[in-house]
C-alpha positions in Angstrom: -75.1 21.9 -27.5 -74.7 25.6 -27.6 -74.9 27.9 -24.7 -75.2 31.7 -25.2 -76.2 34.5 -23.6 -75.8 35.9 -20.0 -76.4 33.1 -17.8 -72.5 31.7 -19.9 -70.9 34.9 -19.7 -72.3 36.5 -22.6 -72.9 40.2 -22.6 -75.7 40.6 -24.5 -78.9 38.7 -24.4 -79.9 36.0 -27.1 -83.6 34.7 -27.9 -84.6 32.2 -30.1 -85.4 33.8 -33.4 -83.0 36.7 -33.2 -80.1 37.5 -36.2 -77.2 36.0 -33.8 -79.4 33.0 -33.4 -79.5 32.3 -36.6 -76.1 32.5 -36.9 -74.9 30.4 -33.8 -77.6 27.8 -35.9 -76.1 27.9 -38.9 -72.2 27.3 -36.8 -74.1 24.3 -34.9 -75.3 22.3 -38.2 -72.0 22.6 -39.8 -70.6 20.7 -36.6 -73.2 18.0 -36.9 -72.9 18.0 -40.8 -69.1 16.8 -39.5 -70.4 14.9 -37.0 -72.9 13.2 -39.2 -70.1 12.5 -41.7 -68.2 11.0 -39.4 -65.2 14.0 -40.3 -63.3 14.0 -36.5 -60.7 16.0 -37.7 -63.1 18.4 -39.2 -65.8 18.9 -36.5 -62.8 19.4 -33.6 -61.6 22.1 -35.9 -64.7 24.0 -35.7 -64.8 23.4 -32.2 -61.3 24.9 -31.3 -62.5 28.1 -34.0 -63.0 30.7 -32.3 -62.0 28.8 -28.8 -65.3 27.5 -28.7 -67.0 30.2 -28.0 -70.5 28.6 -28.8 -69.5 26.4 -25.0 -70.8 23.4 -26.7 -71.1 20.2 -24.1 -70.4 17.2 -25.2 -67.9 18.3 -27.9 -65.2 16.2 -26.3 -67.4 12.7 -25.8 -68.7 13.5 -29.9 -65.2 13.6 -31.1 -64.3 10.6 -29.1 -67.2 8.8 -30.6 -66.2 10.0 -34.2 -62.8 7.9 -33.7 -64.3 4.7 -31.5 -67.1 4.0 -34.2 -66.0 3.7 -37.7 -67.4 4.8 -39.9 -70.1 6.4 -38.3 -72.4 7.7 -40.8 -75.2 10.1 -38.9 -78.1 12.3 -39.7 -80.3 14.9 -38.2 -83.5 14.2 -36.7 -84.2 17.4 -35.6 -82.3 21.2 -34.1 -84.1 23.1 -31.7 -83.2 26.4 -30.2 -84.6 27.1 -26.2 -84.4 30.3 -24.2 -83.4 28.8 -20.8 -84.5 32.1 -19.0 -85.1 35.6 -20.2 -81.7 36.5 -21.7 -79.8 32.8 -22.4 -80.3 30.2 -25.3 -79.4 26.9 -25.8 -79.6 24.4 -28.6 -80.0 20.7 -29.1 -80.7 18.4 -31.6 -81.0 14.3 -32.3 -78.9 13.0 -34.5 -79.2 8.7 -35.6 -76.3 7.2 -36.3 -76.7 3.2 -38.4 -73.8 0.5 -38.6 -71.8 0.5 -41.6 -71.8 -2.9 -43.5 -68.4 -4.5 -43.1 -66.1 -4.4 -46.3 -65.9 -7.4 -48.1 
């Protein structure tokens, strides 16, 4: 999902673990909270804050999903955080998405 650090363009460093970490975390699980909600209007708005400055692939495919499935209704398996090399981070996470019954 998120790419940060100097390998994207970034001109500091980020590890795993540090303050901004944390705080690029915390931006990620409010976008899958949307995703997971099935809010597209909500999670392309976070993406376009700050011009998407977290690079986050996939964003466009998600928010296409969000409007081809509905209502998708998701959760989070699991977020993980990886330093890719000594001065770049990137994040992922699972997410399980079940059929809504149809309305009667």
């Amino acid at each position: 999902m998120a790419h940060v650090g100097r390998r994207y363009g970034d001109g500091g460093s980020a590890r795993v673990g540090d303050e901004a970490m944390a705080r690029v975390e915390a931006r990620d699980r409010a976008r899958i909270d949307r995703i997971a909600a099935g809010s597209a209007a909500d999670f392309w708005g976070l993406v376009q804050e700050k011009r998407d400055d977290l690079r986050w692939c996939g964003a466009s495919p998600l928010y296409t999903f969000l409007h081809a499935v509905r209502p998708p209704r998701g959760a989070l398996l699991r977020y993980e955080q990886w330093n890719i090399d000594e001065h770049s981070v990137v994040s992922f996470a699972g997410l399980a998405f079940r059929e809504q019954p149809a309305a009667s």
